[in-house]
Biopython code that builds the backbone (N, CA, C, O; Angstrom):
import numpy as np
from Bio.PDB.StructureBuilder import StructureBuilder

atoms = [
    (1, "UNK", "N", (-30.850, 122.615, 45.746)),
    (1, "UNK", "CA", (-29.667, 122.930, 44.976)),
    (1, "UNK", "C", (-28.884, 121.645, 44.707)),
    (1, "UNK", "O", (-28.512, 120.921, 45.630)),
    (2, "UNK", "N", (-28.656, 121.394, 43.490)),
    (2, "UNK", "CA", (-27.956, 120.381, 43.217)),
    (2, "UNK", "C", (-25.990, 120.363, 43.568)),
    (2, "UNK", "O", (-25.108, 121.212, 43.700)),
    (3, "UNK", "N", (-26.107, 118.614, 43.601)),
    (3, "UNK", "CA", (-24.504, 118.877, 44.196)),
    (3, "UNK", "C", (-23.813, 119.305, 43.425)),
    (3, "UNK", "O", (-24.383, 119.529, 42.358)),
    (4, "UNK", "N", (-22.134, 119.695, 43.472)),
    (4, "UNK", "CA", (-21.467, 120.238, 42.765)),
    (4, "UNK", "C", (-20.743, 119.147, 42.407)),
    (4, "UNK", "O", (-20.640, 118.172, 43.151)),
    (5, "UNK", "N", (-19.995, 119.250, 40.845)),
    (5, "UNK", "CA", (-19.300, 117.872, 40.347)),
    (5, "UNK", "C", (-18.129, 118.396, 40.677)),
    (5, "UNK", "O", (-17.878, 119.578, 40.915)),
    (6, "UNK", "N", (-17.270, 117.286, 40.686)),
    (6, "UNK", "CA", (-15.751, 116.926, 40.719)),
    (6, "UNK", "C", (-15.159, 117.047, 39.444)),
    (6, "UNK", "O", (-15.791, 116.539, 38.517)),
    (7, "UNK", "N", (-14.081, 117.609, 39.185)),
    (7, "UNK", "CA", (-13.888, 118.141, 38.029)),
    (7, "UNK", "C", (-12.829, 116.551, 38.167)),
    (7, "UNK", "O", (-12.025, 116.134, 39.000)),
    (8, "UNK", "N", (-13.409, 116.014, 36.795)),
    (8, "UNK", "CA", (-12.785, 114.827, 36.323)),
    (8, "UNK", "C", (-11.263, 114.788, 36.527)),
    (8, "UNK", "O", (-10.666, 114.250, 37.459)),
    (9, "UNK", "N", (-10.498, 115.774, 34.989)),
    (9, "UNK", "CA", (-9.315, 115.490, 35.226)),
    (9, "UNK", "C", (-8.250, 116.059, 36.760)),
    (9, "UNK", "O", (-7.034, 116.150, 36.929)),
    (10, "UNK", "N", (-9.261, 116.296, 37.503)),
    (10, "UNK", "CA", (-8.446, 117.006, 39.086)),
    (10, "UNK", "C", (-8.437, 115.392, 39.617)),
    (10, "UNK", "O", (-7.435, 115.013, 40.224)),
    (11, "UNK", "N", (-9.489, 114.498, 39.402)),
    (11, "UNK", "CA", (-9.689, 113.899, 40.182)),
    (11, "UNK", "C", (-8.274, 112.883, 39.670)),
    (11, "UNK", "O", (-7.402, 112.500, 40.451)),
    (12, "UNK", "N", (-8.314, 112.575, 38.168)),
    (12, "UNK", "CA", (-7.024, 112.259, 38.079)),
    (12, "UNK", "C", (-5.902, 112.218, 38.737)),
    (12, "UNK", "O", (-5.585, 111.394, 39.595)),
    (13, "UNK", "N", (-5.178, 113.277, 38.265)),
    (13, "UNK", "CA", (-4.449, 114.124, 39.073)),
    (13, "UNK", "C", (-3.850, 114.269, 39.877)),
    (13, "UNK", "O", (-2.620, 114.312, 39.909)),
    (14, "UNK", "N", (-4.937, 114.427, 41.097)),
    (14, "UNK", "CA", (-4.487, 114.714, 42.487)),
    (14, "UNK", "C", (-5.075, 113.884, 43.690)),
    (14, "UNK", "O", (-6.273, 113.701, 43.909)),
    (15, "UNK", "N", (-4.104, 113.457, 44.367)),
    (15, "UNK", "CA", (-4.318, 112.708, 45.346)),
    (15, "UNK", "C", (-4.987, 113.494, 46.963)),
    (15, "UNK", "O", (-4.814, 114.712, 46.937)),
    (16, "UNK", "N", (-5.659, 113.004, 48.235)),
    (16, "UNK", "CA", (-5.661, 113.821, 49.014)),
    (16, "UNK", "C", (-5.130, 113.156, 50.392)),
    (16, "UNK", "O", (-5.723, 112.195, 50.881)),
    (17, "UNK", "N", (-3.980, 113.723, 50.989)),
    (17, "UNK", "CA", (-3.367, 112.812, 52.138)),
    (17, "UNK", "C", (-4.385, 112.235, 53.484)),
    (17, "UNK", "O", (-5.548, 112.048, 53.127)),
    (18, "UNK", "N", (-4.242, 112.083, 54.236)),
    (18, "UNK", "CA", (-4.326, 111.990, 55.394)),
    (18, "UNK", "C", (-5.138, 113.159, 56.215)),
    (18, "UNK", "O", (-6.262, 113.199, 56.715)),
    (19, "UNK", "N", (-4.093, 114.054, 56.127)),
    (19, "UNK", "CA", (-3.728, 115.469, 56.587)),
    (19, "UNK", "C", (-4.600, 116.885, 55.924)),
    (19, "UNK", "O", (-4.566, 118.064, 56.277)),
    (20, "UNK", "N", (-5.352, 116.214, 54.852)),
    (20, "UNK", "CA", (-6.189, 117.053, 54.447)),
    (20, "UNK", "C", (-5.147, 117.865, 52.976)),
    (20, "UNK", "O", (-5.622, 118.776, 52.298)),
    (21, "UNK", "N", (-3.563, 117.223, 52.715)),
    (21, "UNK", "CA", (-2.518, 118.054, 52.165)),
    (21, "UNK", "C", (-3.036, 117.330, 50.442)),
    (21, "UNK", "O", (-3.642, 116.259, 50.466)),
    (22, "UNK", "N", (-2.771, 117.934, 49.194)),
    (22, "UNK", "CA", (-2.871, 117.446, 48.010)),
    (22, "UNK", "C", (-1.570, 117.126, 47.512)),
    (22, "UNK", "O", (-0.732, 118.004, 47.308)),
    (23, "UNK", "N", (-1.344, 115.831, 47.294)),
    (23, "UNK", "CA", (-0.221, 115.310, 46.524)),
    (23, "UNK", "C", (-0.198, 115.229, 44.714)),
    (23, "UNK", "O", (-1.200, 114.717, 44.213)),
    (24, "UNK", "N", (0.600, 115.581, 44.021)),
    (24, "UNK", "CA", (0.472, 115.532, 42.835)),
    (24, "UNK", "C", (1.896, 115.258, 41.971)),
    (24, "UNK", "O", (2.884, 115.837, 42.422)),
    (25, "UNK", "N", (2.044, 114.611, 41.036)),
    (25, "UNK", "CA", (2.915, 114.069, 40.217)),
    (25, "UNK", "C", (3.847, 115.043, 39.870)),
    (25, "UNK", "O", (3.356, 116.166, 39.762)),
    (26, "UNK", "N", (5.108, 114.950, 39.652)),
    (26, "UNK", "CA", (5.846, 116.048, 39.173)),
    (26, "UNK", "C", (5.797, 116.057, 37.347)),
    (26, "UNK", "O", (5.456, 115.014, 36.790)),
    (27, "UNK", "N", (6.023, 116.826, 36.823)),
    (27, "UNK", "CA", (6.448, 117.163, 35.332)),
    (27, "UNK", "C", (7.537, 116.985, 34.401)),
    (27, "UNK", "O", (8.053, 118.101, 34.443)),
    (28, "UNK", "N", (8.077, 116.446, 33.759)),
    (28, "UNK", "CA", (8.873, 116.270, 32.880)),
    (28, "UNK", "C", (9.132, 114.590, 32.777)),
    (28, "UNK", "O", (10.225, 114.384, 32.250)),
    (29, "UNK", "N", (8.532, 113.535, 33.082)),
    (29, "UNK", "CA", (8.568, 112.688, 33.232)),
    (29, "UNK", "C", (8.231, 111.274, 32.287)),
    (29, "UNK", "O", (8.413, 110.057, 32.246)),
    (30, "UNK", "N", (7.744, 112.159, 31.735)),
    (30, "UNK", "CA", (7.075, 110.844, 30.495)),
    (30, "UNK", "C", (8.144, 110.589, 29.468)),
    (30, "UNK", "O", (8.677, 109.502, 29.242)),
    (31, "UNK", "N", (8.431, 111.969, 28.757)),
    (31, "UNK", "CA", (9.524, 111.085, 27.191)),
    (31, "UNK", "C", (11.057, 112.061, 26.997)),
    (31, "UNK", "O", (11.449, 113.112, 27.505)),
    (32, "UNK", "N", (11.481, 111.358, 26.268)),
    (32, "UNK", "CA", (12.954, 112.431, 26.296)),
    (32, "UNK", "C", (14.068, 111.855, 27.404)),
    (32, "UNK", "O", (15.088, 112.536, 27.511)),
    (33, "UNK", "N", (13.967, 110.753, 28.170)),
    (33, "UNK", "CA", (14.638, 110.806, 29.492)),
    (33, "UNK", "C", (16.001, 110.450, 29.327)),
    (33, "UNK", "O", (16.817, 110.531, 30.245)),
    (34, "UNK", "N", (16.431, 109.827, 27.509)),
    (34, "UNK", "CA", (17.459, 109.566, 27.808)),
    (34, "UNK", "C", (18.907, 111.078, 28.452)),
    (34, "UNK", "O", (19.902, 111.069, 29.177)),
    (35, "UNK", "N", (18.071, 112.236, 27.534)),
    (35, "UNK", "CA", (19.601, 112.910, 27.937)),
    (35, "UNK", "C", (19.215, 113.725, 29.753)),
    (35, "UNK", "O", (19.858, 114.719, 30.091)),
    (36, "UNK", "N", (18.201, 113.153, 30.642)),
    (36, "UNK", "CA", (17.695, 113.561, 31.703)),
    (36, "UNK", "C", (18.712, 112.272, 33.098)),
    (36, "UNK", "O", (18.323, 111.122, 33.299)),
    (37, "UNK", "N", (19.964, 112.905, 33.824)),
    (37, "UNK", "CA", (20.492, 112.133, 34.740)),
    (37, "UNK", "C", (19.625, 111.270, 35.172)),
    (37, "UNK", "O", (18.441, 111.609, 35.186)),
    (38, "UNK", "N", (19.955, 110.136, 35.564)),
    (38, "UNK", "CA", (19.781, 109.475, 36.617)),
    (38, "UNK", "C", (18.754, 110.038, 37.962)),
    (38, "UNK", "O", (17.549, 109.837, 38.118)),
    (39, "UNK", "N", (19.524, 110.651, 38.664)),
    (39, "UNK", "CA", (19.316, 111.135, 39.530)),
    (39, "UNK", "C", (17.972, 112.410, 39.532)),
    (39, "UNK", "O", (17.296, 112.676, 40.526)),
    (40, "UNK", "N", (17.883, 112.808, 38.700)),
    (40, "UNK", "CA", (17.058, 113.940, 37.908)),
    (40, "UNK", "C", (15.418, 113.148, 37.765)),
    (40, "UNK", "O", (14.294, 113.568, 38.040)),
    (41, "UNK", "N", (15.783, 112.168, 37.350)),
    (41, "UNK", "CA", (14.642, 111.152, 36.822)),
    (41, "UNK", "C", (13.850, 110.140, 38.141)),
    (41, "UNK", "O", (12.650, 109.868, 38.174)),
    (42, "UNK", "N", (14.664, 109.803, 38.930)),
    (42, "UNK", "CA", (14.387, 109.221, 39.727)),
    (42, "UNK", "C", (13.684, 110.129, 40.945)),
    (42, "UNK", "O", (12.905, 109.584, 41.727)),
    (43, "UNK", "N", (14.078, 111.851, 41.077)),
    (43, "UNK", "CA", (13.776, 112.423, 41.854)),
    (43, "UNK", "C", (11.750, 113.354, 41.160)),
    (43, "UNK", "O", (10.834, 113.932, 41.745)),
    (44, "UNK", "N", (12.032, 112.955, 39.710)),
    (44, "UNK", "CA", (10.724, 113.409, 39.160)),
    (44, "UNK", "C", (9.796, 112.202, 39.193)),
    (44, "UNK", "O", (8.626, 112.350, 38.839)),
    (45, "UNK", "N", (10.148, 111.277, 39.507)),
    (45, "UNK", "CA", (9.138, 109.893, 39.825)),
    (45, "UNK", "C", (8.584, 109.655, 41.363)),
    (45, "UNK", "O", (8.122, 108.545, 41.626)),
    (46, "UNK", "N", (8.632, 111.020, 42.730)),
    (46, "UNK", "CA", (8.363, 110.844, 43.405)),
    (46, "UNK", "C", (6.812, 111.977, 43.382)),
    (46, "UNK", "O", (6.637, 113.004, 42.726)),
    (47, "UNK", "N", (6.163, 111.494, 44.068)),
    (47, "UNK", "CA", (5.262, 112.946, 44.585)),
    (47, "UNK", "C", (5.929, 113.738, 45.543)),
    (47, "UNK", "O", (6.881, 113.465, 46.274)),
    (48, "UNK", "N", (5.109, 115.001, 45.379)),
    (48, "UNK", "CA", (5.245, 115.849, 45.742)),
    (48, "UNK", "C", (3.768, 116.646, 46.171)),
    (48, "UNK", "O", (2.749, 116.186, 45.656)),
    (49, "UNK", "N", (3.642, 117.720, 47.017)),
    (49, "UNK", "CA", (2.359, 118.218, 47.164)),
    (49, "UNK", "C", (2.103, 119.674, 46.269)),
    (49, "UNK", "O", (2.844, 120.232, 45.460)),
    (50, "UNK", "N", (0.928, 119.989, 46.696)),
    (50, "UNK", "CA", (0.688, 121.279, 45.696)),
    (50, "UNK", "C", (1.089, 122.531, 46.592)),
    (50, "UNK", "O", (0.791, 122.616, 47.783)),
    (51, "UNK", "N", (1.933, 123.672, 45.750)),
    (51, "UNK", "CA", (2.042, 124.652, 46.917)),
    (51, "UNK", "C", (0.765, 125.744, 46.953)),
    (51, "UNK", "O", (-0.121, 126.050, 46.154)),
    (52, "UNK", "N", (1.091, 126.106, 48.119)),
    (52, "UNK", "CA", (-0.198, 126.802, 48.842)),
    (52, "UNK", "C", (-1.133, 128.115, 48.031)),
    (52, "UNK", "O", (-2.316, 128.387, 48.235)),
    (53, "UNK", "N", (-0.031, 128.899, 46.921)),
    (53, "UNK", "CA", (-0.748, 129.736, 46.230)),
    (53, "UNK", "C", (-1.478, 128.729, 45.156)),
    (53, "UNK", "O", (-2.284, 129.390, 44.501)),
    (54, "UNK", "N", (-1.466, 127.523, 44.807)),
    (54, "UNK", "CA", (-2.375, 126.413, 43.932)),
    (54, "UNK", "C", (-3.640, 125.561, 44.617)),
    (54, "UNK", "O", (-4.408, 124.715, 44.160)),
    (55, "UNK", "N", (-3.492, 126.199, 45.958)),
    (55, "UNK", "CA", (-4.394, 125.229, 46.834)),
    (55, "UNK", "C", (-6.063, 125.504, 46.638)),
    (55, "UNK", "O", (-6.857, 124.566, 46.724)),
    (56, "UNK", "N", (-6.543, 127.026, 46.340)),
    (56, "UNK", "CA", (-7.502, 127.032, 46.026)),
    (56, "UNK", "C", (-8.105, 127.002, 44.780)),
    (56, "UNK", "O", (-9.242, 127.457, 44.646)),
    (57, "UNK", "N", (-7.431, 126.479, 43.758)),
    (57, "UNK", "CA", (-7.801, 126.264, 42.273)),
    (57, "UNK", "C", (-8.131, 124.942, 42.347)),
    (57, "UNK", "O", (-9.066, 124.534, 41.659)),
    (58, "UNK", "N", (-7.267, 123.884, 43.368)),
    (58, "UNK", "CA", (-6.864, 122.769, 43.320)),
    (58, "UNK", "C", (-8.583, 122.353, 44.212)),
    (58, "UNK", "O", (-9.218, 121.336, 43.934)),
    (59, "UNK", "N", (-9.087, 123.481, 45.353)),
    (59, "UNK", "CA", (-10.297, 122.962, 45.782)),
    (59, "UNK", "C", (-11.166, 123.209, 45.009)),
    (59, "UNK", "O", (-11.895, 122.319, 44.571)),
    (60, "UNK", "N", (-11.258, 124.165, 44.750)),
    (60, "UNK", "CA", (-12.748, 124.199, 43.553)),
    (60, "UNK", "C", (-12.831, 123.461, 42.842)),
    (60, "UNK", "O", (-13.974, 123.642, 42.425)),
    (61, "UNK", "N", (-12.278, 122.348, 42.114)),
    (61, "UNK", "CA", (-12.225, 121.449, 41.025)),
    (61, "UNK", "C", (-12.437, 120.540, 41.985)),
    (61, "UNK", "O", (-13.319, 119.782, 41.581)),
    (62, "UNK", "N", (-12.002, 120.180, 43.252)),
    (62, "UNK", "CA", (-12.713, 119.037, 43.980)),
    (62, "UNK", "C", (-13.257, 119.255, 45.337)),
    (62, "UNK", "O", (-12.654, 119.152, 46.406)),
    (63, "UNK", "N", (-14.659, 119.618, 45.098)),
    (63, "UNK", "CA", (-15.802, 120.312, 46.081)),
    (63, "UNK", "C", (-15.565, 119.058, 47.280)),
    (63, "UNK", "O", (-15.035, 119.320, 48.360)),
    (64, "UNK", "N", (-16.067, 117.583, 46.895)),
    (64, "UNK", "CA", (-16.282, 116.457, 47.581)),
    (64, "UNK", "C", (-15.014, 116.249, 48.566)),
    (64, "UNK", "O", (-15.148, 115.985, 49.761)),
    (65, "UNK", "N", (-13.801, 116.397, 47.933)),
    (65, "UNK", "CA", (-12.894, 115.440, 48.118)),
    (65, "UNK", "C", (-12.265, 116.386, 49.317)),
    (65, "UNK", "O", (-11.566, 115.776, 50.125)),
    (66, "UNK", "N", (-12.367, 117.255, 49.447)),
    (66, "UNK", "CA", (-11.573, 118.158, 50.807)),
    (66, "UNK", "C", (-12.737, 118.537, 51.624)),
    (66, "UNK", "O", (-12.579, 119.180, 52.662)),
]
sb = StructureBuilder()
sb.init_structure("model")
sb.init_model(0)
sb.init_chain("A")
sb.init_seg("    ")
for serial, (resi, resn, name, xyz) in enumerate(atoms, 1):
    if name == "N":
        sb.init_residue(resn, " ", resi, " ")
    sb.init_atom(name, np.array(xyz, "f"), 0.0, 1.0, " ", f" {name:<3s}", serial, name[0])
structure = sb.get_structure()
C-alpha cells in the first residue's frame, strides 16, 4: 500500500509544536489595516493553535506530520 500524501496547502499553513498541538496564523491580516486598531493588528500577527473540533480535518491533510 502506498504512502499517503501530505496535503500541500495544510503543509503551508500549519505548523506542529513540540507537544504534538497545531499552530496556525490568524485571519484578517493581509490588506485593509488602515481602519483595523493598533492593537487589533498586532494581536492578529501572533499564532494561535487550531481548536479541537478542527483537529481532525487538520490530521487527515497531514498523515506524516502528527
Amino acid at each position: 500500500m502506498p504512502k499517503m500524501k501530505t496535503n500541500a496547502s495544510a503543509k503551508k499553513r500549519f505548523k506542529i509544536t513540540g507537544t504534538g498541538k497545531v499552530k496556525r496564523k490568524r485571519a484578517f491580516h493581509n490588506h485593509i489595516l488602515t481602519k483595523k486598531e493598533t492593537r487589533r493588528k498586532r494581536r492578529l500577527g501572533q499564532f494561535t493553535l487550531v481548536h479541537k473540533s478542527d483537529m481532525d480535518n487538520v490530521r487527515l491533510m497531514m498523515p506524516g506530520q502528527l
